[in-house]
N, C-alpha and C positions, 0 to 999 in steps of 0.2 A: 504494500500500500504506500502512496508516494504521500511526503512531508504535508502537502497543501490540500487532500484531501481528505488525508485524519483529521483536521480541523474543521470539518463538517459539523455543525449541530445538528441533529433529528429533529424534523420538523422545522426549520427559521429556510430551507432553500439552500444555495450555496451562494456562498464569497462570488466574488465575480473570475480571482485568479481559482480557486478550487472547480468551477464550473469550467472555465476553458481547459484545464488541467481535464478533467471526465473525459470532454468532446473530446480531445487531444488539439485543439489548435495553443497557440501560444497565447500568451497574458494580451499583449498587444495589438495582436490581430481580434480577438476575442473581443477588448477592450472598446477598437474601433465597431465592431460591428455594434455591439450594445450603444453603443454615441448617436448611430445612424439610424437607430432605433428596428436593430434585423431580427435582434436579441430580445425578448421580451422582457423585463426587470420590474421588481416590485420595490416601490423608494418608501423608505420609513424609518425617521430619524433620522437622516442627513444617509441612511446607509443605503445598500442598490442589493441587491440579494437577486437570484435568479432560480423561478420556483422549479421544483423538479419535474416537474410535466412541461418545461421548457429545454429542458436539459436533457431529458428524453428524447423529445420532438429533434433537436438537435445532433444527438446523438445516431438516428434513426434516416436521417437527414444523409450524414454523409460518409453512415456505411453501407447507402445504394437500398436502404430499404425502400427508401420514399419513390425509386425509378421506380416506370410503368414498367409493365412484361410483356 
């Protein structure tokens, strides 16, 4: 299990680096996409959390689940 996503809570969504970390893109590509709003992010208290039915969808996204057949 990598460093950034043992700091997960259960149930608060993920960081926005432990969520790019899941998908496997990097912090700053991850980062821009949530900027351009590609990323869906829940803001609450100054913080940006990415709920995990986003991070699925994402996930699902671009291991070619989401291609037609």
């Amino acid at each position: 299990m990598s460093e950034v996503t043992s700091k997960r809570r259960s149930g608060a969504g993920y960081s926005i680096p432990a969520a790019a970390a899941e998908v496997g893109a990097s912090y700053k590509t991850f980062l821009a996409a949530v900027d351009r709003g590609h990323v869906r992010v829940v803001e609450f208290g100054g913080l940006r959390r990415v709920p995990a039915a986003e991070v699925a969808r994402l996930k699902a996204l671009f291991s070619g689940a989401g291609e037609a057949a």
